[in-house]
C-alpha positions in Angstrom: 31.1 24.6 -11.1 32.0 20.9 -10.5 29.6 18.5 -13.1 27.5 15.7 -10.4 29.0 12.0 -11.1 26.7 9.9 -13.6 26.0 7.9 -10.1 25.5 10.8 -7.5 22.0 11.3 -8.1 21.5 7.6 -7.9 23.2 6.9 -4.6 21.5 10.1 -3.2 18.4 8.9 -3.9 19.3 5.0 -2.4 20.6 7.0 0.8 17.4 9.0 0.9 15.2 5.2 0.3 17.3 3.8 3.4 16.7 6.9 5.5 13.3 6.9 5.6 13.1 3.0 5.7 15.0 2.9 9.3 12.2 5.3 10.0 9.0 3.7 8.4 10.1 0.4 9.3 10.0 -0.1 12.9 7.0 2.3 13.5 5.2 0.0 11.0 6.1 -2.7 13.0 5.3 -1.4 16.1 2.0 -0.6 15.1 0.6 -3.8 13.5 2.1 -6.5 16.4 0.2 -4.3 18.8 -2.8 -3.5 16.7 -6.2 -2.2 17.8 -6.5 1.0 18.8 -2.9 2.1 17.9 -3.3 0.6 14.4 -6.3 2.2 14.0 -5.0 6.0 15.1 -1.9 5.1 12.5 -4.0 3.9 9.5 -6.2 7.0 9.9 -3.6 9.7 10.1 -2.3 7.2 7.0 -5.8 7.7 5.4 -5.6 11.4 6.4 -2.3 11.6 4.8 -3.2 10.1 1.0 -6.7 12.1 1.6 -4.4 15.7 1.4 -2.6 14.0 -0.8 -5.4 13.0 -3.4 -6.6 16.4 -2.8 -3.5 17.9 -4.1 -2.6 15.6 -6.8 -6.4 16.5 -8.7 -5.9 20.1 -7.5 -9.2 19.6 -5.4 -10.2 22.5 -3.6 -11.8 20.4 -0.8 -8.4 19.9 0.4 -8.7 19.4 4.5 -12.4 18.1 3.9 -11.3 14.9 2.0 -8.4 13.9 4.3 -11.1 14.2 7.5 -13.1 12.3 6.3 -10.9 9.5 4.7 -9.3 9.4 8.3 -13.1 9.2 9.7 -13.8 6.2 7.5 -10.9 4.2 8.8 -10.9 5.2 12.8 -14.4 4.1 12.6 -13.2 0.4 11.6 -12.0 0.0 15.3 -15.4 0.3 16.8 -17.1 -1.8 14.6 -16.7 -4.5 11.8 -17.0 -4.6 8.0 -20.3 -2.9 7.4 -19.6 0.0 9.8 -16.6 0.6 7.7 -18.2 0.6 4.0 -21.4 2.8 5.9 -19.1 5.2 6.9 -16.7 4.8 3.5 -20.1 5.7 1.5 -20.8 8.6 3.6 -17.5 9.7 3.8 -17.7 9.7 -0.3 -21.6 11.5 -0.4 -20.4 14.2 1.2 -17.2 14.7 -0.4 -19.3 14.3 -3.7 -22.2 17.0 -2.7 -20.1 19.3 -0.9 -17.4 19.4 -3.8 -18.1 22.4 -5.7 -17.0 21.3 -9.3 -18.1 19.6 -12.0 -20.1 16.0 -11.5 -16.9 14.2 -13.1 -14.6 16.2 -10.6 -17.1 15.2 -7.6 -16.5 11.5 -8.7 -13.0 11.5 -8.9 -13.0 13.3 -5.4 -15.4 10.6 -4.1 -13.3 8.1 -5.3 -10.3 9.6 -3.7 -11.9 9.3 -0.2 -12.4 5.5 -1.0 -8.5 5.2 -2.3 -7.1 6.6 0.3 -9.0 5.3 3.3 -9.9 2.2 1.4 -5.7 1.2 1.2 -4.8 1.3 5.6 -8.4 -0.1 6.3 -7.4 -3.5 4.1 -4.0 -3.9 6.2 -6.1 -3.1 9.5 -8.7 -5.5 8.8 -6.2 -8.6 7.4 -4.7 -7.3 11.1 -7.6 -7.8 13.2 -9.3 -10.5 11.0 -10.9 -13.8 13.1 -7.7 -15.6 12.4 -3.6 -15.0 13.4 -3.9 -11.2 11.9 -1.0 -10.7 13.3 1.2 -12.6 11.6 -0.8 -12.3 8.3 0.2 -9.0 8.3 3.6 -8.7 9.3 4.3 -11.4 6.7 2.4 -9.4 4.5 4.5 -6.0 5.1 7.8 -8.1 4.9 6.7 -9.6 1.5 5.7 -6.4 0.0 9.4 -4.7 1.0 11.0 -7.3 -0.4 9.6 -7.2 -3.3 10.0 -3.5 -3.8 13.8 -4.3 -2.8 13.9 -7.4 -5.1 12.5 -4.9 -8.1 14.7 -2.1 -7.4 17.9 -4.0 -7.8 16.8 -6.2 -10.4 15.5 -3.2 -12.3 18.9 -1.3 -11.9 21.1 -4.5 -12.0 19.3 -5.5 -15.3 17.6 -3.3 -16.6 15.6 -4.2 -19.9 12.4 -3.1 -21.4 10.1 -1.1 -19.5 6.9 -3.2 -17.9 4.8 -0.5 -18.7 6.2 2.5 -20.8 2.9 4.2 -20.7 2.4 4.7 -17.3 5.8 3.5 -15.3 8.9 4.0 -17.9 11.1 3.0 -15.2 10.0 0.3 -13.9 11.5 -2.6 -16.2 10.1 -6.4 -16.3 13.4 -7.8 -15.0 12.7 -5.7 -11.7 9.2 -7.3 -12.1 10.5 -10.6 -11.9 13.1 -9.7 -9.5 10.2 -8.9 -7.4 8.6 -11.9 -7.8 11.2 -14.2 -7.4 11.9 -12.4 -3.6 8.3 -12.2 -2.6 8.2 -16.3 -3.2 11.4 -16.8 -1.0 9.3 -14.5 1.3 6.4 -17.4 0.9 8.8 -19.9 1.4 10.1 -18.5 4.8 6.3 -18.0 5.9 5.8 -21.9 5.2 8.8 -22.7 7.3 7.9 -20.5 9.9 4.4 -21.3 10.4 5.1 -25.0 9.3 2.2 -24.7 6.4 2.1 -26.0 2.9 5.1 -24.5 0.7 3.2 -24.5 -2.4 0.4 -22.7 -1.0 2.7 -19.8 0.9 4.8 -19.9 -2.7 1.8 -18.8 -4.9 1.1 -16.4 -2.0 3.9 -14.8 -2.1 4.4 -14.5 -6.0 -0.2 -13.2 -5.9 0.8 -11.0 -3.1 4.0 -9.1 -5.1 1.6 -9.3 -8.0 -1.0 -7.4 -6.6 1.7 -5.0 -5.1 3.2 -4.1 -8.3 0.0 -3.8 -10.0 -1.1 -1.2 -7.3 1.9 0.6 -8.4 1.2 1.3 -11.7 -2.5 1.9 -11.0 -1.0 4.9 -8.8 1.6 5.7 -11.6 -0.9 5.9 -14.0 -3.2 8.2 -12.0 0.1 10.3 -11.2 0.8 10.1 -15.2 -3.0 11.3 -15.8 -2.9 14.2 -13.5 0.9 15.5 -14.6 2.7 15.1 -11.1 5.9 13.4 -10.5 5.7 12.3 -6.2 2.1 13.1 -4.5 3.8 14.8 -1.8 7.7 15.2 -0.4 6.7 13.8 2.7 9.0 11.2 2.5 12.4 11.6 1.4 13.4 9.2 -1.2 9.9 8.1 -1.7 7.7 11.1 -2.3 4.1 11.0 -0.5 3.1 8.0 1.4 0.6 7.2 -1.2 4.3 6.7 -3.1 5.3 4.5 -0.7 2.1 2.5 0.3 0.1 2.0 -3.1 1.9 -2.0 -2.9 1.4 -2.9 0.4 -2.2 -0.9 0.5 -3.6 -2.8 -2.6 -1.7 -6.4 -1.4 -3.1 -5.7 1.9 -6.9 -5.3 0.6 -6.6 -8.4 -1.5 -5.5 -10.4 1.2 -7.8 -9.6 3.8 -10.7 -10.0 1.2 -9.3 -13.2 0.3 -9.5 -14.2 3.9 -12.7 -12.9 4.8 -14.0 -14.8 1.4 -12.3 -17.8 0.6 -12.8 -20.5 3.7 -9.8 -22.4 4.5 -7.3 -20.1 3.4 -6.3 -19.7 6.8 -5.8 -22.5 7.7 -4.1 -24.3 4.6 -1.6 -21.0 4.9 -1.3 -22.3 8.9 -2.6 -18.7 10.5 -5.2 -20.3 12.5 -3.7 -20.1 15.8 -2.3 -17.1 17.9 -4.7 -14.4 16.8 
C-alpha cells in the first residue's frame, strides 16, 4: 500500500471547498438579486435543511417534524412582515416542544433548534427585502462573509498560530481570525467605493460583519463539540451540512438586518437608500 502525501488530504479537501463553491455560489446569487418568492422557497428548503440537520445532530426523534416546521416559519416571511414571522417562529417552536416526546430539557433544545435553523435564512431574507436597497445589502453581505472565510482559511494555514478557541474550534487559529478581518474590511472598502458611501462607516462594517460571522462559527462549533459530531451532515462536500457552511453568513445576516430594522440612518450613512 502506497502511504497518502502529508498534503493530499489537504488539497483534497481545498478541491472539495472549490467544488461545491462553483455550485453554492451562483445559485446564491441567483436567488437573492431576484428575491421574493424564489428567496423565500430557497431560505425554506435552507431552514428545512439545518431543521434535519438539528434533528440529527441532538439525535431527536422528531426528525421530519422539525425541518417542516422550520421551513413553515421562514416561507411564511414572504406573505407577511416581521410579526408574522416570530408568530409563526413561536408556533413552529410550541409544537416542536409539546409534541417532542423526551425530557423538558430535550424539548428546549428541540425548540430552540426550530428557531436556529429557520431563524439563520429568515435574517438574510429580511436584510433582502428590508425598506431600503436589500438587494445590495445582501449581496455585499454574502461577498463579505466568503471572503472572510477565504481570508481565514489561508491565513490560518499560511500562519498558523495559537488556536482562537481550543475549546470549541482547535483549528481555527487567531491569525486566520485576523486574516478574516482584514479581508472583510477591504470588502467594506469596495462597498464604499461602489455605493460612494462613507469609508469609515463601510470599514467598521465590514470588520462587525466578519466578526459576527466568525463568532456564529464557533457558536455552531461549540454546539457540534457538545453533541460529539464532527460535520452536521455530508450534504456538502468539503463543507459538511449547510448548517457547516451557513452558521457565518446566517448569524452576519441576522445582525445586519436587525441593525437595519433598528438603528435609523444606517442605511443611508452606508448609501443603500436607493435602488431597493
Amino acid at each position: 500500500m502506497v502511504a497518502s502525501r502529508p498534503g493530499s488530504h489537504k488539497s483534497r479537501e481545498l478541491a472539495l471547498r472549490l467544488g461545491s463553491a462553483l455550485v453554492l455560489i451562483p445559485f446564491a446569487l441567483f436567488v437573492v438579486a431576484t428575491g421574493g418568492l424564489i428567496l423565500a422557497i430557497a431560505c425554506a428548503v435552507f431552514a428545512a435543511t439545518m431543521g434535519y440537520e438539528w434533528a440529527r445532530m441532538t439525535a431527536s426523534p422528531i426528525m421530519p417534524t422539525t425541518a417542516v416546521l422550520a421551513a413553515v416559519a421562514v416561507f411564511a416571511a414572504h406573505f407577511g412582515d416581521w410579526s408574522v414571522a416570530a408568530i409563526t417562529l413561536l408556533i413552529s417552536a410550541a409544537i416542536i416542544a409539546a409534541v417532542h416526546p423526551a425530557r423538558i430539557n430535550e424539548r428546549a433544545v428541540a425548540a430552540f433548534g426550530v428557531f436556529y435553523s429557520a431563524g439563520l435564512p429568515l435574517g438574510l431574507f429580511f436584510l433582502r427585502e428590508g425598506e431600503w436597497y436589500g438587494q445590495a445589502a445582501a449581496l455585499i453581505l454574502m461577498g463579505t462573509v466568503w471572503a472572510s472565510d477565504t481570508g481565514a482559511y489561508f491565513a490560518g494555514r499560511g500562519f498558523g498560530g495559537p488556536p482562537l478557541s481550543p475549546r470549541d474550534s482547535p483549528s481555527k487559529t487567531w491569525s486566520g481570525a485576523i486574516g478574516a478581518v482584514v479581508c472583510s474590511g477591504l470588502c467594506g472598502l469596495i462597498a464604499a467605493g461602489l455605493l460612494d458611501a462613507s469609508r469609515v462607516a463601510w470599514l467598521l462594517a465590514g470588520v462587525s460583519i466578519s466578526i459576527v460571522a466568525q463568532w456564529g462559527d464557533l457558536f455552531e462549533s461549540s454546539l457540534k463539540r457538545r453533541y460529539g459530531v464532527k460535520d452536521t451532515s455530508g450534504f456538502l462536500p468539503g463543507h459538511g451540512g449547510v448548517m457547516d457552511r451557513v452558521d457565518g453568513l446566517g448569524m452576519a445576516a441576522v445582525f445586519c438586518a436587525v441593525l437595519m430594522a433598528l438603528a435609523t440612518g444606517v442605511h443611508s450613512t452606508l448609501g443603500l437608500t436607493d435602488g431597493g
